[in-house]
Each structure stands twice: as C-alpha cells, then as structure tokens.
C-alpha positions in Angstrom: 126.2 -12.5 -99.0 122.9 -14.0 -100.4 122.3 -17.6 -99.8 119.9 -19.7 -101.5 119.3 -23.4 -100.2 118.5 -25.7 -103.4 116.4 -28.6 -101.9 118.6 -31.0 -104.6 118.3 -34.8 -104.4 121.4 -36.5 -103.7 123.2 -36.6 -106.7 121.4 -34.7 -108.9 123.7 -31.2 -108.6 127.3 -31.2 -109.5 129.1 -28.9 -107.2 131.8 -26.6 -108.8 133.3 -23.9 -106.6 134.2 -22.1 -109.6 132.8 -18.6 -109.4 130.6 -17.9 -112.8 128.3 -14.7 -113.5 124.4 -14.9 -113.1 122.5 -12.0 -114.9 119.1 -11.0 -114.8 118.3 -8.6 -117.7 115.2 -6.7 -117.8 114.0 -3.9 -120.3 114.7 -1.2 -117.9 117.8 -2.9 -115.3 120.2 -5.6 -115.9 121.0 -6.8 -112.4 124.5 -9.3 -112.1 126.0 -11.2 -109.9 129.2 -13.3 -109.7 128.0 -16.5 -108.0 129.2 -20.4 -107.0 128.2 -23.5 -105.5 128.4 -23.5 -102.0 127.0 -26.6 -100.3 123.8 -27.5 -100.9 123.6 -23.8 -102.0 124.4 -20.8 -104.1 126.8 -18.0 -102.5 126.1 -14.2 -104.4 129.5 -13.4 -103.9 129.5 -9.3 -106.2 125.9 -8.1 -107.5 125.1 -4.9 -109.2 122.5 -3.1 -110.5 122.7 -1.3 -114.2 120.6 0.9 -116.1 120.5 -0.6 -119.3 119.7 2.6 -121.3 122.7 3.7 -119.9 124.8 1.2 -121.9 125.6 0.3 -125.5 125.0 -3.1 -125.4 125.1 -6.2 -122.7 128.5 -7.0 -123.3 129.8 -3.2 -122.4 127.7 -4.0 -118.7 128.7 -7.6 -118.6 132.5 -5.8 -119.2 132.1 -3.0 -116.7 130.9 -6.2 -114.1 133.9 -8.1 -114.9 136.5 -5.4 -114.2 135.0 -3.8 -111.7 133.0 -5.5 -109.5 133.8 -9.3 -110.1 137.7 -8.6 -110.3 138.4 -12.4 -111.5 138.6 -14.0 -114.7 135.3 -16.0 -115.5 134.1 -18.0 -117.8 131.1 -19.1 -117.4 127.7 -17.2 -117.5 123.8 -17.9 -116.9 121.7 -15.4 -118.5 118.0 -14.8 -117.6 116.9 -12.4 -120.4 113.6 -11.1 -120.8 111.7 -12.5 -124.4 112.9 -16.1 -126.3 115.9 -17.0 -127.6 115.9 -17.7 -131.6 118.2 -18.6 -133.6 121.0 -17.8 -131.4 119.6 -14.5 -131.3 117.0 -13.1 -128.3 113.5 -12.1 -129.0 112.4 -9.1 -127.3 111.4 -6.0 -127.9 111.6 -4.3 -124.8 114.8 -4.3 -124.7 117.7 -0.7 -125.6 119.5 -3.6 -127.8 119.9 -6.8 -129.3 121.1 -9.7 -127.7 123.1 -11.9 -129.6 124.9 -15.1 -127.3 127.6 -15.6 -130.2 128.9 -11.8 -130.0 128.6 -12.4 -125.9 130.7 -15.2 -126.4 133.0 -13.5 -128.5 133.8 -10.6 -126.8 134.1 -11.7 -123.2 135.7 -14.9 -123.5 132.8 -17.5 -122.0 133.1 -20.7 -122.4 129.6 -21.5 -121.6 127.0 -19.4 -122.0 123.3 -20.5 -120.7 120.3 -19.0 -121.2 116.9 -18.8 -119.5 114.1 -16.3 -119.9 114.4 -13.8 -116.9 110.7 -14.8 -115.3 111.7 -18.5 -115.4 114.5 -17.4 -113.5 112.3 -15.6 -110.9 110.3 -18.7 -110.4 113.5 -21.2 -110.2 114.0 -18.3 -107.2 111.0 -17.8 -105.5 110.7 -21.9 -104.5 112.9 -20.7 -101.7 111.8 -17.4 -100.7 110.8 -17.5 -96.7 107.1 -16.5 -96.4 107.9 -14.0 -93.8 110.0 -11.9 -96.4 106.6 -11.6 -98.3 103.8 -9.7 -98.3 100.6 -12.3 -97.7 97.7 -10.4 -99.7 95.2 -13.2 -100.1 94.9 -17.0 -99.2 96.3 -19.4 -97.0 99.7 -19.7 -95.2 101.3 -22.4 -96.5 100.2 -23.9 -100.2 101.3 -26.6 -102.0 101.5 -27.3 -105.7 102.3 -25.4 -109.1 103.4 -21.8 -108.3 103.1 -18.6 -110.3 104.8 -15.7 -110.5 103.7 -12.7 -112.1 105.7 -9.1 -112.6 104.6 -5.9 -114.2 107.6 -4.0 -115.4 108.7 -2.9 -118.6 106.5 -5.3 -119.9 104.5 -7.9 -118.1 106.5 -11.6 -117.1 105.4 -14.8 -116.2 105.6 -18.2 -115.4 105.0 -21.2 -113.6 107.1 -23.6 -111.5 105.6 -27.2 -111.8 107.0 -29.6 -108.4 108.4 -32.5 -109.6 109.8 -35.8 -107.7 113.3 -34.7 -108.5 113.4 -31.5 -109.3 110.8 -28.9 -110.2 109.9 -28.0 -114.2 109.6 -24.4 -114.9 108.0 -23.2 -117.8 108.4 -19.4 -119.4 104.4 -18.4 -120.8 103.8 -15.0 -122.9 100.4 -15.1 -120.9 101.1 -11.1 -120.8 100.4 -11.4 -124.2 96.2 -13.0 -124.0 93.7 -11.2 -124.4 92.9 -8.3 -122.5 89.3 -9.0 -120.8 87.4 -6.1 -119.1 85.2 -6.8 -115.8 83.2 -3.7 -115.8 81.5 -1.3 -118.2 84.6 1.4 -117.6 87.1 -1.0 -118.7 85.1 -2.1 -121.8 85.4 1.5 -122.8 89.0 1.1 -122.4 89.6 -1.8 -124.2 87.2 0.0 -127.1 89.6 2.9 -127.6 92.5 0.8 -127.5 91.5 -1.4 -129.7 90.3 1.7 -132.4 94.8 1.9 -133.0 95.1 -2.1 -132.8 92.8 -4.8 -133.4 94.8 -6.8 -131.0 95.1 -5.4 -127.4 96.7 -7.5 -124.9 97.0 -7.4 -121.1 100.5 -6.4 -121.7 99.0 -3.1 -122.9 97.9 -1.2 -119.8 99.3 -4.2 -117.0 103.5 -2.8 -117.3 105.1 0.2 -116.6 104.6 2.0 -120.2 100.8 0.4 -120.0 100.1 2.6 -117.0 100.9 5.7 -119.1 99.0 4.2 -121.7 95.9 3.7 -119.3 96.3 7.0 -117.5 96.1 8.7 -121.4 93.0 6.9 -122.8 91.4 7.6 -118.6 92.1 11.5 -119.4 90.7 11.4 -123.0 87.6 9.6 -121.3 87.2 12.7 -119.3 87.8 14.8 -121.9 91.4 15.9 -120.4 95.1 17.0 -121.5 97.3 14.4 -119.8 99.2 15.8 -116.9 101.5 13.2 -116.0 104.0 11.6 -118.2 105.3 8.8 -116.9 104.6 5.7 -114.8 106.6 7.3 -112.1 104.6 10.4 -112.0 101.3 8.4 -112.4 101.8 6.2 -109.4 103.2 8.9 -107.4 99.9 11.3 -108.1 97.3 8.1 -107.4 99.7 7.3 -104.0 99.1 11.1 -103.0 95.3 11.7 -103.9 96.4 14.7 -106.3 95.5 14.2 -109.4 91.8 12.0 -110.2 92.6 10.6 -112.9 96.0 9.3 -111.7 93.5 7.7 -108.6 91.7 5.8 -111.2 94.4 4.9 -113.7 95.6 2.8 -110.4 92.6 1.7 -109.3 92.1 0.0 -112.6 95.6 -1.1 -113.0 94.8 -2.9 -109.5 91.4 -4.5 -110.6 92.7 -5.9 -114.3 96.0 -7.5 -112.1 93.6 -9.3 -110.1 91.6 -10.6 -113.2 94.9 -11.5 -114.4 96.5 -13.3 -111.9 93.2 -15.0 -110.9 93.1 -16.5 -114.7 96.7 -17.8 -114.3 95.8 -19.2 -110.7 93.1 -21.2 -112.3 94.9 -22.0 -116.0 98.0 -23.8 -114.1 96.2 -24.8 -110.7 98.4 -22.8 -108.7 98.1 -24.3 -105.2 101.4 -23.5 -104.2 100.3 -19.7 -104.5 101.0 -17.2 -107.0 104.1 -14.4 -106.9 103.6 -10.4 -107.6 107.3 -8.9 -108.1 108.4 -6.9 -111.4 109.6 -3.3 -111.3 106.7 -0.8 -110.4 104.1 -3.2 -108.0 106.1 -3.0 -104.9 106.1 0.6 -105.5 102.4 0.8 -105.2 101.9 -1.5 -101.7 99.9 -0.3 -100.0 97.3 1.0 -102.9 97.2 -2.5 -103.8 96.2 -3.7 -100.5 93.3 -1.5 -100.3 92.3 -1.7 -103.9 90.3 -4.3 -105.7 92.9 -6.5 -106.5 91.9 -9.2 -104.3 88.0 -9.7 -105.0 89.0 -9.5 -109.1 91.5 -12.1 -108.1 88.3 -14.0 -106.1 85.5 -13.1 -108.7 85.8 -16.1 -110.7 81.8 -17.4 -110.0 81.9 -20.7 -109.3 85.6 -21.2 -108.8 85.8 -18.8 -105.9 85.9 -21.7 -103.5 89.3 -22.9 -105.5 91.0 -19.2 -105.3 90.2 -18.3 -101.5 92.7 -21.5 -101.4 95.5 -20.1 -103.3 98.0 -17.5 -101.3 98.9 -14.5 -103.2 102.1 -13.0 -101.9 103.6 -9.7 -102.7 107.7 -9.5 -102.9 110.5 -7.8 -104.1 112.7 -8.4 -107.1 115.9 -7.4 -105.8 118.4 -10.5 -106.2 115.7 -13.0 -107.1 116.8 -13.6 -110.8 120.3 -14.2 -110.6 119.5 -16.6 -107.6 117.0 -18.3 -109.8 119.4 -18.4 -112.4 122.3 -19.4 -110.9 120.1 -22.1 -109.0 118.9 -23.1 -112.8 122.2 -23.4 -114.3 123.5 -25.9 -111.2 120.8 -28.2 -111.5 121.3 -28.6 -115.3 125.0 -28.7 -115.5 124.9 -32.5 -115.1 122.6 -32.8 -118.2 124.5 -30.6 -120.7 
C-alpha cells in the first residue's frame, strides 16, 4: 500500500472512504489505481500498469482494471491524461486513441468523471515525495518556493506547482512545445536540418523518447552515416555501453539541451522549491546524466548562475506518482465541485 500525506488545512478536504479509480495515462503506459481517503491521506489500494498500444481504447483498460484488479463497483474516476481537454474531448496527439469523457462515462457507468492533465498530476504528487527517495543532481537540500517538474517520455511534460496559503495552485504548461534553442555550434547544425522539414522545431522534437531517434538520425546524417539503431531503447542502450559513437553523442546532446531546458523553466517560474526530472526514458539513463553536461547547461545562464546554483534539481521515478497526484487533486477539489 502507497500512502501519500496531503498537508490539507483543517477543513478544506472532505473525506470519503469510498474507493474511486485514479489513472495516469501516458502516450506509451496508462498506469491505474483504485484509491480512497484515508486520514489525512490517500491509500493506493489495486494499481496496474498497461501498455496502451496494447488496447483499443481507454475504456477496454479502464474495463480490464475494474474486473480484474479493482474487483468492486466504482463510480467515480480522476483522470490525469496527457494533452488538454476540449470540448469534452482530449487533445493529444501522442496518444493510440481518442479520449472522449462522455463515451467514458457511458460505458463504465461513472458518475463523476474529473480530469487533469497527467504532468499536473505529477506535480500535485511530487509536493510529498521524501528527498531521500530522490536523486539530488544539483543545488541545495531543502528549497522552498514554486516547484517544477519536468518528464521526457513520449513526449515531453511539464508543469509547475505554485505554494499557496491554503493549498498549492498547479498549473499544466506546453513549455515542451517553445522554441528549441541550441548552446553550441553542433546543436545549431541540428536545429538547421530540423528545421529544413519544419519551420517550427520545438524542444519536444529531440527532448522525448521518439526525439532521441530523431536526434540520433539527423547525428548519423551529420556524419555521413546509415542509422544503426532504431529506437530510443536501442539508442540509450548503445550510448550506456560505449558501442556505437553516434549513439555516445546523440545522449550527450540529449543531456546538454535537458539542462538548457530545465534551467529556462527554473528561471521562467522562479523555482526555489527545486525542479523534478521523471518521465519514461531519464531514469533509464542515470548515471549518463550524472556525468554529462546536464548540470552546467542547467548553470550556464550568465548572470543568473548565482540564482540556479540555489535551485535543487532532483532526479525520480514515475512509478505511482500520477495517480497519487491525482487522487490527491480530486480530494482537495471535491468540496468545490
């Protein structure tokens, strides 16, 4: 059983013992859980991990959850999807399938139905993940103020979770989506074949799982090469083993743009509480990171260097963190719905 304390003023978070599912649904894995209130807390009481590609369609996993795993009759759902929800309908392309929250309704029966994008989620979560179950890769201990979390995956997530008096504001950002910005002459070659196929390339298109592929291609053209590896899997494994060059530097540059990145979002929302790595593929890729040039990208800001060496920058793992984060979401809003 996962607990998750929710540091809730008095008041301010109806309890309801009533199990309900969370779900945190990525492009690649849809993770569930069947949750409830417990205390000052949330108690993960079932959780699984699905493929999505393996499925037709959220509602034949949120099914297989239901009979198979949660056992119980629920009506209630929180659901941290990756993308925006329109019209009833979410926006993502990422994803094996459309979301649609009237057919979810529909078809399993839920009589509330929340959503939340899936990184907003992660940060509602990671208020409350213990230090020690982190990886500290720059900066301080302890730090105090906004917090960001950032995770490369099938695409690239983010967001920021704003302390308040009550309760803390998290806001979902499509900063994955700015402007790609090159810190050396090598990646300004990149970012000029890239941009030959699209006018527009974004950090989303080299910093995510199918970006590393993307990278490791136009880093084998540069050298006049056949790609060897196809996948982001094969890529990281290569660059973790030393056996194949351009695999080496595909992740060495991976590394170095991820620090620019973060570093930007550290100084856009003044993250003093520290900033979050998680997503799909950079745990993978630990210990490269620690020894690459993540960190003095991350610090290489000129004159707001000072500012960043203040920031921590911790690496962790996904795992549970989303439906945590949302079930943790959906109990300190129920009282205003």
């Amino acid at each position: 059983m996962v607990e998750l304390v929710r540091h809730a003023q008095p008041g301010a978070v109806s309890v309801n013992d009533t199990p309900f599912l969370a779900a945190d649904v990525g492009g690649t894995h849809a993770r569930i859980g069947l949750v409830k209130a417990s205390g000052s807390g949330v108690s993960v009481l079932a959780y699984r991990k699905y493929a999505c590609a393996d499925y037709p369609d959220l509602i034949a996993i949120l099914r297989h959850f239901l009979d198979h795993e949660a056992k119980a009759k629920v009506d209630r759902c929180a659901l941290a999807v990756a993308g925006y929800l329109m019209d009833g309908v979410v926006i993502n392309y990422n994803l094996p399938w459309k979301v649609v929250m009237q057919d979810l309704r529909d078809a399993l029966g839920f009589r509330e139905l929340s959503f939340i994008n899936d990184f907003e989620a992660v940060a509602h979560g990671a208020r409350f993940i213990e230090p020690g179950k982190t990886l500290l890769l720059t900066g301080p201990e302890i730090g105090n103020g906004p917090i960001v979390v950032v995770g490369p995956g099938t695409g690239l997530g983010s967001a920021v979770c704003i302390p308040g008096k009550k309760r803390a504001t998290v806001l979902a950002t499509e900063a994955g989506q700015t402007s790609l910005a090159p810190g050396t002459a090598r990646e300004r070659e990149v970012l000029s074949r890239l941009a030959q196929d699209d006018d527009y390339v974004s950090y989303e298109r080299v910093l995510c799982g199918p970006g590393l592929k993307t990278l490791y291609g136009v880093l084998s053209a540069m050298r006049e090469r056949k790609p060897a590896l196809d996948s982001p899997e094969t890529i990281t494994a290569a660059a973790l083993a030393g056996s194949d060059a351009v695999a080496v530097e595909t992740l060495h540059m991976f590394c170095a743009l991820l620090g620019s990145f973060v570093g930007n979002l550290a100084m856009l929302y003044s993250a003093k509480g520290g900033v979050y790595l998680t997503g799909g593929i950079v745990p993978g890729m630990r210990d490269f990171l620690v020894k690459s040039q993540f960190v003095e990208r991350f610090l290489h800001k000129g004159r707001m260097r000072p500012f960043l060496e203040r920031v921590p920058v911790r690496l962790m793992e996904h795992g549970q963190l989303g439906v945590i984060g949302a079930a943790g979401w959906c109990l300190d809003n129920q009282d205003e719905r």
